[in-house]
Residue frames as a rotation matrix with the C-alpha (Angstrom) as fourth column:
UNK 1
-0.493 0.829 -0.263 109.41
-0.350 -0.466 -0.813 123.88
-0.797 -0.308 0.520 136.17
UNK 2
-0.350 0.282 0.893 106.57
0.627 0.779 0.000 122.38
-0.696 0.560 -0.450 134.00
UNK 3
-0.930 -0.333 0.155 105.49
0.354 -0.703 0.617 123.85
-0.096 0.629 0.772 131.10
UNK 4
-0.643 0.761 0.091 102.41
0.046 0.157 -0.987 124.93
-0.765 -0.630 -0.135 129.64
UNK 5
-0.715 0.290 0.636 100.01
0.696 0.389 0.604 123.96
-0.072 0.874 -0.480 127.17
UNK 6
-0.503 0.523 -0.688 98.06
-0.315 -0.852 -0.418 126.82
-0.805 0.006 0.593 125.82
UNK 7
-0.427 0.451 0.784 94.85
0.799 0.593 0.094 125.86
-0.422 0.667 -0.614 123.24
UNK 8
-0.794 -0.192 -0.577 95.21
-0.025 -0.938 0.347 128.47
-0.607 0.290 0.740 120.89
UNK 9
0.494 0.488 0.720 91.94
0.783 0.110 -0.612 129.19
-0.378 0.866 -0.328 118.47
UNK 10
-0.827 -0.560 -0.051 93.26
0.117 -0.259 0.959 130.56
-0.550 0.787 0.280 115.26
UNK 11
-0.318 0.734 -0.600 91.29
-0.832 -0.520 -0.194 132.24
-0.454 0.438 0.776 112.60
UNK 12
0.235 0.682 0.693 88.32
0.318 0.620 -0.717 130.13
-0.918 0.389 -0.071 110.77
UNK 13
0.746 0.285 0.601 88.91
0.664 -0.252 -0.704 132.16
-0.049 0.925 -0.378 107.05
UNK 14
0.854 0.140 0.501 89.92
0.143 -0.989 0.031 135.84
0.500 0.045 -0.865 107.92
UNK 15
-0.247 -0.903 -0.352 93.92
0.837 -0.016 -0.547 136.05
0.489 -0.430 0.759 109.33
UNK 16
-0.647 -0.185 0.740 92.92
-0.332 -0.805 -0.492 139.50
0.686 -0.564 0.459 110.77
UNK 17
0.737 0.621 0.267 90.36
-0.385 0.061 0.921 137.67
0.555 -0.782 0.284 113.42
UNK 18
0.111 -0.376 -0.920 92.98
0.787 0.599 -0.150 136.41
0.607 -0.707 0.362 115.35
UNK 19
0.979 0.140 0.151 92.98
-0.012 -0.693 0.720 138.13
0.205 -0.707 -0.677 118.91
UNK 20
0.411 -0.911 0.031 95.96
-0.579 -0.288 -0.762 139.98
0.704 0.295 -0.646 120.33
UNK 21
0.251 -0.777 0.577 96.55
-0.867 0.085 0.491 137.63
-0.430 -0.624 -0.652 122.76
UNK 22
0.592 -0.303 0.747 96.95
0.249 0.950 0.188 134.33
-0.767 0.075 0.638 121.03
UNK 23
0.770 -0.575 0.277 99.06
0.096 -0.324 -0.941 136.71
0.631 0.751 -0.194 118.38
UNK 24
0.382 -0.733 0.563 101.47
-0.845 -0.524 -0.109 137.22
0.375 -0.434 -0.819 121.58
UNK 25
0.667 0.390 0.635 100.77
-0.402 0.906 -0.134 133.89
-0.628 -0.166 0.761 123.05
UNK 26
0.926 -0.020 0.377 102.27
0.254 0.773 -0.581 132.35
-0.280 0.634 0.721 119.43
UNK 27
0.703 -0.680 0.206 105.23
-0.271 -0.525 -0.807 134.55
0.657 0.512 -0.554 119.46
UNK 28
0.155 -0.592 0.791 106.43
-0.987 -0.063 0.147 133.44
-0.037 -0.804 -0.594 123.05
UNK 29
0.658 0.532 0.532 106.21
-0.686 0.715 0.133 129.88
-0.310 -0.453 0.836 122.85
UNK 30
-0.287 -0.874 -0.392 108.62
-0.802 -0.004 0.597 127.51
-0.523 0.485 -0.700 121.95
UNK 31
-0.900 -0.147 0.411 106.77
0.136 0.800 0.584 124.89
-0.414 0.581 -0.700 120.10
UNK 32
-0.407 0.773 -0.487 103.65
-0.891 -0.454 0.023 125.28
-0.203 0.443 0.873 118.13
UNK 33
-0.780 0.198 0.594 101.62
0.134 0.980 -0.150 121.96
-0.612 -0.038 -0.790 117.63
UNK 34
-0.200 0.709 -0.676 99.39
-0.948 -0.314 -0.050 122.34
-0.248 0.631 0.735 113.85
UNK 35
0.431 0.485 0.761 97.26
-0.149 0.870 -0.471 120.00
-0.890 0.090 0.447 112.76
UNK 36
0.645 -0.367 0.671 98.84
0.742 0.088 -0.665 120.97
0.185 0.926 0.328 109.13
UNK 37
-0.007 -0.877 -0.481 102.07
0.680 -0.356 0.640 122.42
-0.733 -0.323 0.599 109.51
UNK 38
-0.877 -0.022 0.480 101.23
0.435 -0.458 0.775 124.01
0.203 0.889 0.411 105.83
UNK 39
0.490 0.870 0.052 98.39
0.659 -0.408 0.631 125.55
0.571 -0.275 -0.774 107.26
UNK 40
0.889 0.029 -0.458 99.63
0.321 -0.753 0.574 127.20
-0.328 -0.657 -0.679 110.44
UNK 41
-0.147 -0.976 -0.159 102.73
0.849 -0.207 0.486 128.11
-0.508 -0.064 0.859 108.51
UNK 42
-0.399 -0.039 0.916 101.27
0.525 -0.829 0.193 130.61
0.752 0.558 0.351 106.48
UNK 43
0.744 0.664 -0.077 99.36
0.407 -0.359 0.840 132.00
0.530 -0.656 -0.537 109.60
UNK 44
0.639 -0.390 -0.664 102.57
0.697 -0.071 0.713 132.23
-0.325 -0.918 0.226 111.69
UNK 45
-0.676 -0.546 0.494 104.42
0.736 -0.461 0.496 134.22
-0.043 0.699 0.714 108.48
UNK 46
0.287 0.666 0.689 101.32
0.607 -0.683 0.406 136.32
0.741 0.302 -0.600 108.28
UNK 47
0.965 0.227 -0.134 101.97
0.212 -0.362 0.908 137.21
0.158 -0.904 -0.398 111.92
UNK 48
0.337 -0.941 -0.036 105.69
0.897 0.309 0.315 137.10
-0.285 -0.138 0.949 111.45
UNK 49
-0.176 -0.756 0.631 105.30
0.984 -0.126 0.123 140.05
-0.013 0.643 0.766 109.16
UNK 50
0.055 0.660 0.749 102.57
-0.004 -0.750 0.661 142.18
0.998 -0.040 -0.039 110.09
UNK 51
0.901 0.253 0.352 102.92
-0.218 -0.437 0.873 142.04
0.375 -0.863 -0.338 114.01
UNK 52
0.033 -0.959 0.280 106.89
-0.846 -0.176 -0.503 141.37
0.532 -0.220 -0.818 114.13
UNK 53
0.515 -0.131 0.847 106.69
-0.744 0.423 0.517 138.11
-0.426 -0.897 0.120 116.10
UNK 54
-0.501 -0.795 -0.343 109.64
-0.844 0.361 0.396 135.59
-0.191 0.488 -0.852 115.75
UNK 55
-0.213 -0.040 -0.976 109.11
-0.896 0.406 0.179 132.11
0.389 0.913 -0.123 114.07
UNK 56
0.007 -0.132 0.991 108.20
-0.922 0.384 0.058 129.30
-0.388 -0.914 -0.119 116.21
UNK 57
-0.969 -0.224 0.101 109.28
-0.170 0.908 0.382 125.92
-0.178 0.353 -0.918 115.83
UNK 58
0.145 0.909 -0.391 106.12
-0.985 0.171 0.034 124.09
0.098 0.380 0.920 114.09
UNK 59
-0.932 -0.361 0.029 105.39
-0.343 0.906 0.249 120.02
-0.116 0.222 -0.968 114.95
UNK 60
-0.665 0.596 -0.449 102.65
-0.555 0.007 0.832 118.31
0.499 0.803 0.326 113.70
UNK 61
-0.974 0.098 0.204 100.46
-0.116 0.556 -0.823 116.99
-0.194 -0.825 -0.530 115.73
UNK 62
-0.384 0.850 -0.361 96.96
-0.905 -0.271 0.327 116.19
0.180 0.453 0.873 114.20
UNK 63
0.329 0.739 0.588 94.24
-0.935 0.343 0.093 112.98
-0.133 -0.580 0.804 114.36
UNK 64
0.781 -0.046 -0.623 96.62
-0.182 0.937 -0.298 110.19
0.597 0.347 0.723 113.01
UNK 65
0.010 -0.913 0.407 99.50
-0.599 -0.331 -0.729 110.74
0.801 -0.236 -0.550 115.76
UNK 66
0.424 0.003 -0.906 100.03
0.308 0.940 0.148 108.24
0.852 -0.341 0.397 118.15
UNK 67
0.983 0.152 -0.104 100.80
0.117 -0.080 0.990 107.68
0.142 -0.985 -0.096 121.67
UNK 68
-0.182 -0.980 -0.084 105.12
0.974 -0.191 0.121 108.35
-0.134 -0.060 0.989 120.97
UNK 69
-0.043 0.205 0.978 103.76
0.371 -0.906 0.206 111.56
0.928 0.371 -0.038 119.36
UNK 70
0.430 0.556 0.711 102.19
0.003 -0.788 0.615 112.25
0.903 -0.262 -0.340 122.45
UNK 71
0.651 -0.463 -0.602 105.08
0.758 0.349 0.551 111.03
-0.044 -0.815 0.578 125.00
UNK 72
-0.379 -0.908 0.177 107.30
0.918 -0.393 -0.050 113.24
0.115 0.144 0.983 123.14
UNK 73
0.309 0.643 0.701 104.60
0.272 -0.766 0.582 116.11
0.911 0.011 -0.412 123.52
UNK 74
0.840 0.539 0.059 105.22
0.053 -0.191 0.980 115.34
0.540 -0.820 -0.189 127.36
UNK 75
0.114 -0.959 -0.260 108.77
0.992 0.093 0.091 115.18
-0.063 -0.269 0.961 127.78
UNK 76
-0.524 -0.574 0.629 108.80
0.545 -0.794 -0.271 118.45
0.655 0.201 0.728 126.35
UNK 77
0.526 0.360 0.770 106.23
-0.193 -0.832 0.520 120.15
0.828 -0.422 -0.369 129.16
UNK 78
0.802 -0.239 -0.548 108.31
0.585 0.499 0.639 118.06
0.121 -0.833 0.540 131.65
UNK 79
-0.410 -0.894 0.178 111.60
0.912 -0.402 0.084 119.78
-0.004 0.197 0.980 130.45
UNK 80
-0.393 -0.204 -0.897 109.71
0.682 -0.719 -0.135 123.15
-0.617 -0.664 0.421 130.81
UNK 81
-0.880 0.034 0.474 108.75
0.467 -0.123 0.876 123.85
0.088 0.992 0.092 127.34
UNK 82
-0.089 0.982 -0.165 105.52
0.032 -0.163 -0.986 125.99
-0.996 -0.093 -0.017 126.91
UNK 83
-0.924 0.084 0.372 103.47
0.365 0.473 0.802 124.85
-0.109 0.877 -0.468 123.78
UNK 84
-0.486 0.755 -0.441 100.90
-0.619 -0.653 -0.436 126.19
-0.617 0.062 0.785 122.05
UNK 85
-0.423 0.574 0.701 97.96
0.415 0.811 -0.413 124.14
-0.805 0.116 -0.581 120.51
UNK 86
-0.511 0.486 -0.709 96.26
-0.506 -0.837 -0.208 124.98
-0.695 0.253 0.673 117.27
UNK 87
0.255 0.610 0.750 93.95
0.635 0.480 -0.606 123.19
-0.729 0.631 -0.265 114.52
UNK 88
-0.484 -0.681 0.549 93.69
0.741 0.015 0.671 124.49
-0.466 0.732 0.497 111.22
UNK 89
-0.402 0.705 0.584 90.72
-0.004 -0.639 0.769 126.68
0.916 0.307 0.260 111.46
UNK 90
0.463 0.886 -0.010 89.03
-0.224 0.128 0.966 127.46
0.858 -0.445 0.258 114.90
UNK 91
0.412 -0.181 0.893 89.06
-0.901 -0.228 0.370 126.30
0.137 -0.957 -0.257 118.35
UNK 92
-0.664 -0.449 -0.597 91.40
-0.365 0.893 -0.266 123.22
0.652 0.041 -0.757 118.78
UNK 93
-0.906 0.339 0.252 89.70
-0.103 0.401 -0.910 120.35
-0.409 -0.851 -0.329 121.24
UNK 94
0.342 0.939 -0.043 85.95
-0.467 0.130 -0.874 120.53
-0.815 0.319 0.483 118.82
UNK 95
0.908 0.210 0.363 85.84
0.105 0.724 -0.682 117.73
-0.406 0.657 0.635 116.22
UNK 96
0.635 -0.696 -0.334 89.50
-0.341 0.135 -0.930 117.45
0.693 0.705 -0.152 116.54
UNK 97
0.611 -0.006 -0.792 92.06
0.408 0.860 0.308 115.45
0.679 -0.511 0.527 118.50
UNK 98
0.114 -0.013 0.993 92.88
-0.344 -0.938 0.027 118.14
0.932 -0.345 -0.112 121.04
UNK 99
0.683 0.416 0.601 90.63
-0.730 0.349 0.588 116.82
0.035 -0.840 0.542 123.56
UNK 100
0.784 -0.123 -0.608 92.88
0.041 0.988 -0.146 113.59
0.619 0.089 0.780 122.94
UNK 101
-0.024 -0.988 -0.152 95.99
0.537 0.115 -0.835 115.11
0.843 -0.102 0.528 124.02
UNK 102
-0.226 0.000 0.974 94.51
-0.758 -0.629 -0.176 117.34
0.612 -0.778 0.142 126.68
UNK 103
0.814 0.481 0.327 93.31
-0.562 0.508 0.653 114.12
0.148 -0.715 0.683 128.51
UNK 104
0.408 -0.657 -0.634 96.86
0.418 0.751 -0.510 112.29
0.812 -0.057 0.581 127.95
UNK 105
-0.185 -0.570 0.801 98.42
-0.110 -0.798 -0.593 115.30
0.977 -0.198 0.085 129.23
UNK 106
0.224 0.710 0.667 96.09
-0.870 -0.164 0.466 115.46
0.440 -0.685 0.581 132.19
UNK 107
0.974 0.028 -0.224 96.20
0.088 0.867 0.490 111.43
0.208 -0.497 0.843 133.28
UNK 108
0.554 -0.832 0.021 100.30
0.723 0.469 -0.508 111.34
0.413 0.297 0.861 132.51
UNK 109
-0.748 -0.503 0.433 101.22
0.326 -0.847 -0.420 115.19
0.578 -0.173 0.798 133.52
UNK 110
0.203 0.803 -0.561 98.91
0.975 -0.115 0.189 116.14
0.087 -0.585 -0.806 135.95
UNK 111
0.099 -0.102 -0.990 100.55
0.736 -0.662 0.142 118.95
-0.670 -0.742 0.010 137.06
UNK 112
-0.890 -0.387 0.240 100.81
0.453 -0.704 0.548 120.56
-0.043 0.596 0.802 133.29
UNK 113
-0.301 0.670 -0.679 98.65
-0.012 -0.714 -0.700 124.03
-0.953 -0.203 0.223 133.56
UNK 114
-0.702 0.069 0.709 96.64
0.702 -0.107 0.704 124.39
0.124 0.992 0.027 130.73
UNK 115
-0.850 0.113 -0.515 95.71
-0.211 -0.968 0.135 127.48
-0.483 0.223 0.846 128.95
UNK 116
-0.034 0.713 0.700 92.75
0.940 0.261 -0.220 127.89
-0.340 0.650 -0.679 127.01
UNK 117
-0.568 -0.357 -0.742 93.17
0.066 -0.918 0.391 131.18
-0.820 0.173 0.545 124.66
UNK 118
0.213 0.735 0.644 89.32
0.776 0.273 -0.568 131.36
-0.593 0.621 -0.512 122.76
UNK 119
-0.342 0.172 -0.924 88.42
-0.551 -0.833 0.049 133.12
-0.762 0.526 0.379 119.73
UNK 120
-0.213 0.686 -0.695 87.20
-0.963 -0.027 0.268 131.87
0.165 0.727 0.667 116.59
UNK 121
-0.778 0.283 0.561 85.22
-0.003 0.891 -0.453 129.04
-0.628 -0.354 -0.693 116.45
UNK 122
-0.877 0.480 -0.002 82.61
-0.032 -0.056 0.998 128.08
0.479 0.875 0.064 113.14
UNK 123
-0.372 0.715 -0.593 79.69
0.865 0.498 0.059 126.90
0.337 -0.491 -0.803 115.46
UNK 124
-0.116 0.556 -0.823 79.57
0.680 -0.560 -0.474 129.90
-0.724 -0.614 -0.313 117.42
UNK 125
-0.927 -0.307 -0.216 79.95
0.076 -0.716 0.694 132.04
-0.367 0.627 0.687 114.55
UNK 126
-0.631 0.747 -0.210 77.04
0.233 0.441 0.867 130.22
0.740 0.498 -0.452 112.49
UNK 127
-0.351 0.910 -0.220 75.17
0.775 0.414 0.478 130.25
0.526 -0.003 -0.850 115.36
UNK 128
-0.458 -0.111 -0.882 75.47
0.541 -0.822 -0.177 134.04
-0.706 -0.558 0.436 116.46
UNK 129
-0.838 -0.172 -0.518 74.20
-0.397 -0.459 0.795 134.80
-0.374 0.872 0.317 112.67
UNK 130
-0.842 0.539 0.036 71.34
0.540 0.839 0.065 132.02
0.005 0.074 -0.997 112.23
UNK 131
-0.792 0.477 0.380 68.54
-0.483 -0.871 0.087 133.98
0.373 -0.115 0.921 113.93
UNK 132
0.067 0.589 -0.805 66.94
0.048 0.804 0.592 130.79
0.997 -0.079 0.026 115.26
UNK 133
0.649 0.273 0.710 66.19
-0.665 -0.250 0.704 130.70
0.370 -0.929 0.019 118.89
UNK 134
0.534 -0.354 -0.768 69.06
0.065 0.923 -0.380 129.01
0.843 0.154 0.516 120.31
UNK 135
0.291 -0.232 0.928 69.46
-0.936 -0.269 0.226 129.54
0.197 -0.935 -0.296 123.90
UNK 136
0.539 0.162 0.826 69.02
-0.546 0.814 0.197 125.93
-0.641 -0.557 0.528 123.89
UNK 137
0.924 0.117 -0.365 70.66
-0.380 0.400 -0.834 123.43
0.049 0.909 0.414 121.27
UNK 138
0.658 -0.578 0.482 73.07
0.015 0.650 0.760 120.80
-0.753 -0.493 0.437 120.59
UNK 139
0.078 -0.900 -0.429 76.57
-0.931 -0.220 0.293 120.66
-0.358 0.376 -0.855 118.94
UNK 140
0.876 0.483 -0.005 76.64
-0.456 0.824 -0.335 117.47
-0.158 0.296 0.942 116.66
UNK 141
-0.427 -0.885 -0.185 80.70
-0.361 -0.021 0.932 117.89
-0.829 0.465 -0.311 115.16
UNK 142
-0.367 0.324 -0.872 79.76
-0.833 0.303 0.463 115.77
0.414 0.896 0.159 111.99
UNK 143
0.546 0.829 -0.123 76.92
-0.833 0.553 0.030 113.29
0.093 0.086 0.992 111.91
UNK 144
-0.317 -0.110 0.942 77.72
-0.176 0.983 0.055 109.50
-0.932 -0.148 -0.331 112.64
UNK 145
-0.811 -0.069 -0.581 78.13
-0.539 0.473 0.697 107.34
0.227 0.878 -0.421 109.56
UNK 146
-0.431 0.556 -0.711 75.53
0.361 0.828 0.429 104.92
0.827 -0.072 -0.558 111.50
UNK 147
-0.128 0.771 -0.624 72.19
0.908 -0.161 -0.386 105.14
-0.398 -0.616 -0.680 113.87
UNK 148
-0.828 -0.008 0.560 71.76
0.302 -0.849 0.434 108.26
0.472 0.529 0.705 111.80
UNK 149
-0.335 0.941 -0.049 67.82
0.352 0.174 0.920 107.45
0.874 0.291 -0.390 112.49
UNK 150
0.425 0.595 -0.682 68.03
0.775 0.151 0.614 107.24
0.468 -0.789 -0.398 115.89
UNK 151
-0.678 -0.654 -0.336 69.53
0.723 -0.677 -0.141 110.37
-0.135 -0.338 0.931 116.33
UNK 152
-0.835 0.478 0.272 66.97
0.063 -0.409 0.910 111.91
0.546 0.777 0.312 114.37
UNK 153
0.322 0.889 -0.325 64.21
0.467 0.150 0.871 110.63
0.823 -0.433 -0.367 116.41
UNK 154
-0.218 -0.267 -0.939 66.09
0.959 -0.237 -0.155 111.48
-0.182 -0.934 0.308 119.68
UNK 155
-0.930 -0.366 -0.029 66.65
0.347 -0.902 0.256 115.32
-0.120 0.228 0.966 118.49
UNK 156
-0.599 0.788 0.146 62.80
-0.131 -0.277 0.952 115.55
0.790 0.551 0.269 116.84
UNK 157
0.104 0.495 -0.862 61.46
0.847 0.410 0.338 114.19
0.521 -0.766 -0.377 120.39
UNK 158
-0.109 0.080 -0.991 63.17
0.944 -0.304 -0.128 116.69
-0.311 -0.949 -0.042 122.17
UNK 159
0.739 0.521 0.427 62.28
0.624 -0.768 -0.142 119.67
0.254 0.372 -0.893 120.08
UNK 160
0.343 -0.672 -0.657 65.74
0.130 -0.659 0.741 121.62
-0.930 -0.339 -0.139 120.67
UNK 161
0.788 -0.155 -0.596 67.77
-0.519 -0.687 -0.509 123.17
-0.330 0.710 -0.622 118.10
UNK 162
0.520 -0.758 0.394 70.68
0.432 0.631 0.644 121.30
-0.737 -0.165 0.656 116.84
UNK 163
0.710 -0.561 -0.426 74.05
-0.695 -0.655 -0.295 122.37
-0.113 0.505 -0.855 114.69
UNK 164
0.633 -0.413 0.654 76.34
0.062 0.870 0.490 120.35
-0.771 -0.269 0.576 113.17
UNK 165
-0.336 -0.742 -0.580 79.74
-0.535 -0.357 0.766 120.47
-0.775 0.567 -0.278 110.75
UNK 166
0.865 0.424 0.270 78.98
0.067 0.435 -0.898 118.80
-0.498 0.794 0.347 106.61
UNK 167
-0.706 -0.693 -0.143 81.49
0.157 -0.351 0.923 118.36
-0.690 0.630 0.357 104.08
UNK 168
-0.205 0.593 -0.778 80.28
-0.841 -0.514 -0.170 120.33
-0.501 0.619 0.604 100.80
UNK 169
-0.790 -0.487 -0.374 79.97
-0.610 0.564 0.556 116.67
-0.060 0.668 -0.742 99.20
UNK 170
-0.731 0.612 -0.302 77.52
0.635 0.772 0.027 115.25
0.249 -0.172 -0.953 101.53
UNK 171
-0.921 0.282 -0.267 75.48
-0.168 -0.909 -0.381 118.36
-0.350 -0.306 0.885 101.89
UNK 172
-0.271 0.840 -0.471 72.67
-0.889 -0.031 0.457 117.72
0.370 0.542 0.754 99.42
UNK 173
-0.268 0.318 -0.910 72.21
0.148 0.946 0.287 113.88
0.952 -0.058 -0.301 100.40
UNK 174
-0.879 -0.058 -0.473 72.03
0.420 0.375 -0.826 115.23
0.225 -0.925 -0.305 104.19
UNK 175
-0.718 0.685 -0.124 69.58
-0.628 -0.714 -0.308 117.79
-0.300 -0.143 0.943 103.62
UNK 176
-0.060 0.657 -0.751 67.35
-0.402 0.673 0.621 114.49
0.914 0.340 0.224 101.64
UNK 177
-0.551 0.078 -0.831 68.12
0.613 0.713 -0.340 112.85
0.566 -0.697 -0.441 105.13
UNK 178
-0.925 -0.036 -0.377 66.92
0.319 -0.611 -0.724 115.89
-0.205 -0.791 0.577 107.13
UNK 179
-0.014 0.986 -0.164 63.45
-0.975 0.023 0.220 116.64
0.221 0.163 0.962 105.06
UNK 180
-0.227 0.198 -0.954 62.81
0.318 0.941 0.119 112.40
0.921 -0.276 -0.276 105.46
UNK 181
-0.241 0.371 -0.897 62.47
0.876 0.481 -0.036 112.99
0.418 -0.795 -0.441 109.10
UNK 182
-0.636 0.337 -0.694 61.60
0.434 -0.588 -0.683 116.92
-0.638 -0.736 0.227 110.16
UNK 183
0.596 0.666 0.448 59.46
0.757 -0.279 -0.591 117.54
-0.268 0.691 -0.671 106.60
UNK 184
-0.445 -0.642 0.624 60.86
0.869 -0.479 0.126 120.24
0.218 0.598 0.771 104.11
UNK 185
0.806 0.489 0.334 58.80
0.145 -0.710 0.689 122.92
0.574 -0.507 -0.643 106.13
UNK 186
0.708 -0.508 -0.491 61.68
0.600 0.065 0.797 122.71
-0.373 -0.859 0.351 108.66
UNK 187
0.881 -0.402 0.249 63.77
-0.258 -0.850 -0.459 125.93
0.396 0.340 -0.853 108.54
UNK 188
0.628 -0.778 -0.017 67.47
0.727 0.579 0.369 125.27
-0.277 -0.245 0.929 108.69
UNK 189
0.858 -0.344 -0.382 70.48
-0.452 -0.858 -0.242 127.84
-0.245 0.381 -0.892 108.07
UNK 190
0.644 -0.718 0.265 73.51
0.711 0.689 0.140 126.68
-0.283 0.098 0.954 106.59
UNK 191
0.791 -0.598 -0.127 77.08
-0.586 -0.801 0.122 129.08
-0.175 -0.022 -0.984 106.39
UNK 192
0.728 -0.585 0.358 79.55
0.616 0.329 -0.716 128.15
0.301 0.741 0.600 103.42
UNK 193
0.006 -0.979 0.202 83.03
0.908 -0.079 -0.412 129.37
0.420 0.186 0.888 103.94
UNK 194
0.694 0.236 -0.680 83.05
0.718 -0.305 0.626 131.60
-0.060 -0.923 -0.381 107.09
UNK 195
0.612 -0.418 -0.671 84.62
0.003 -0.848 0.530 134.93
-0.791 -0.326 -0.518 107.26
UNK 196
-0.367 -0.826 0.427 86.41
0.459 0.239 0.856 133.78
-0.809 0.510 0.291 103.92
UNK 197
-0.768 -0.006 -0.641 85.83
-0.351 -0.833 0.427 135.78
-0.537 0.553 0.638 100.42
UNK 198
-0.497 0.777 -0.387 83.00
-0.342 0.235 0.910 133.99
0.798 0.584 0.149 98.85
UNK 199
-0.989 0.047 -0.142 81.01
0.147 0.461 -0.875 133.35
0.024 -0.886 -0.463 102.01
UNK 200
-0.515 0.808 -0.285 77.88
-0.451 0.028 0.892 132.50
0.729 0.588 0.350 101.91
UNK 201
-0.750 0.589 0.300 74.59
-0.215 0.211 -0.953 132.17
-0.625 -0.780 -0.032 104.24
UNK 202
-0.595 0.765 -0.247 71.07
0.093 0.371 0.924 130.36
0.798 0.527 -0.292 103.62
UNK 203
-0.919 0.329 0.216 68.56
-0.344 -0.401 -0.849 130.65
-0.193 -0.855 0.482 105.38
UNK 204
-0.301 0.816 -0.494 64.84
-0.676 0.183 0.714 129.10
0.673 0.548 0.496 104.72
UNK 205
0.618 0.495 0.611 62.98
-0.636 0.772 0.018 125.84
-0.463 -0.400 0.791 104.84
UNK 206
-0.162 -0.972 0.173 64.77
-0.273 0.212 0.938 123.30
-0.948 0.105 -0.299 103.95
UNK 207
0.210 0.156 0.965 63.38
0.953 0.190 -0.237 122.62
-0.221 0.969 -0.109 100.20
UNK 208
0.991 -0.035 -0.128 64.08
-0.075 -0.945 -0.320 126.45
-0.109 0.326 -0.939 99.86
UNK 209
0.708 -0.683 0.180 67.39
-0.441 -0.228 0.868 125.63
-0.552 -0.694 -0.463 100.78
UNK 210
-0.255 -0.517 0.817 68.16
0.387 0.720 0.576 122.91
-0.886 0.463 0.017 98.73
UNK 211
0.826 0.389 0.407 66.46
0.559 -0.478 -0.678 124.96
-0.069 0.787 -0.613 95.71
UNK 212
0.965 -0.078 -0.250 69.37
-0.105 -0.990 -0.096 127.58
-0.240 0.119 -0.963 96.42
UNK 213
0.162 -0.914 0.372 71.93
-0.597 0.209 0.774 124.91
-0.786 -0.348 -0.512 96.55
UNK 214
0.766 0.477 0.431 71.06
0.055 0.619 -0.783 123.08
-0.640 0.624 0.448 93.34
UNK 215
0.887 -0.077 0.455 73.22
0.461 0.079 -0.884 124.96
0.032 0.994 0.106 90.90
UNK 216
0.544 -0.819 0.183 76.15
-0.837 -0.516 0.181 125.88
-0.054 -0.251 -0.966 92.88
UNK 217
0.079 -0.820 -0.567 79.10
0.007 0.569 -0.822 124.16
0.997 0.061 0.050 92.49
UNK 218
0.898 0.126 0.421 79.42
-0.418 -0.055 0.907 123.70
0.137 -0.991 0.003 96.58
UNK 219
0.032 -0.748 -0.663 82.92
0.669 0.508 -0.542 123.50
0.742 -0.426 0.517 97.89
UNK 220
-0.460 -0.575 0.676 84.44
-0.329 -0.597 -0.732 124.80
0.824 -0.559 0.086 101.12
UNK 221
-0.805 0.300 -0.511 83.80
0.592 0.352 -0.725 124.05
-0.038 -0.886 -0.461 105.10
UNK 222
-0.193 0.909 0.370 79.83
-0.276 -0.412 0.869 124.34
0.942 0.066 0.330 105.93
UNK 223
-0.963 0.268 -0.014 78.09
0.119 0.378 -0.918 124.06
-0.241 -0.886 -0.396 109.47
UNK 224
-0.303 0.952 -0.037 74.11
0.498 0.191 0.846 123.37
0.813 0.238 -0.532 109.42
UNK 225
-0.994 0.076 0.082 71.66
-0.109 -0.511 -0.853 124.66
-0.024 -0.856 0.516 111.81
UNK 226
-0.320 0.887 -0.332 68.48
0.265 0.420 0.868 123.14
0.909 0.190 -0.370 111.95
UNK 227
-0.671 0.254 0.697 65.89
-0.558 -0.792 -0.248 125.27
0.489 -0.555 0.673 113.98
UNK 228
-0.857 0.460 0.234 63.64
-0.068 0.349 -0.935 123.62
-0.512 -0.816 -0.268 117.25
């Protein structure tokens, strides 16, 4: 019988957001697939100790892994194995190479069932918290290195909301890129380390914004939100 692949999200910050089923979910399985194995090991000990669930093997599986990686992924649902997906923060399959292995999986294993087992996830978080009208709006993952512009123009044409991951490095240079084409009138929200102990929301225009970010030392994972 084939196995099944189950795309666990895992907490963004907070170890107590994980939900009780992908805490059962990670206890039954027999293989665990982290992007950082030192990541989801302290997650699976957290859960080891506080909700009794046994150890599961841990293999790495993350955006430099090649196509053996992912033969040997399929031998094991072939042989029956049921695996669990996870990233290091969030919902595996968004601005990570999930999606890569759920399409191998799919073309090569047709018949393997995937799971999908939601819960956290930075985007929706950020944007449940924003307060910008965002029935509508697009998901960016992280900005393109190139055609920056024409994105810009595309997005400003169609007057929708947009959201998009930043490292804390390029933050200030994107927000210079982001007044350049919507003016520094242009309210944006931005959410520093999610559900983690120094978290931190902005809110404004975006020269307010960049006023509040001046004199912080800015480290940790940030999503933007830049309002219609």
């Amino acid at each position: 019988m084939i196995g099944t692949l189950y795309i666990v999200a895992t907490p963004i910050g907070n170890l107590e957001d994980i939900t009780l089923r992908a805490i059962r979910i990670l206890g039954e399985v027999d293989i665990i697939l982290a992007e950082d194995t030192r990541v989801t090991s302290r997650l699976v000990n957290f859960l080891s100790t506080n909700y009794k669930i046994p150890t599961t093997k841990l293999i790495s599986y993350h955006q430099h892994s090649g196509v053996t990686k992912k033969i040997k992924i399929a031998e094991s649902i072939i042989a029956g194995k049921n695996i669990a997906l996870v990233t290091d923060a969030g919902t595996p399959g968004i601005s990570d190479p999930g999606n890569e292995l759920i399409s191998f999986l799919q073309e090569n294993v047709p018949d393997t069932k995937i799971v999908p087992i939601p819960g956290p996830s930075a985007i929706t978080a950020s944007l449940s918290v924003c307060g910008f009208n965002i029935n509508k709006f697009v998901f960016l993952g992280f900005l393109p290195k190139k055609k920056r512009n024409k994105l810009f123009e595309w997005l400003k044409n169609g007057k929708i909301s947009f959201a998009f991951y930043e490292s804390p490095k390029r933050i200030i240079k994107t927000l210079d890129r982001l007044k350049e084409h919507f003016g520094g009138n242009k309210n944006v929200f931005i959410a520093r380390e999610l559900t983690k102990l120094h978290e931190l929301l902005y809110r404004g225009s975006i020269v307010q914004v960049q006023k509040l970010l001046k004199d912080e030392n800015i480290k940790g994972e940030i999503v933007v939100v830049v309002e219609s």
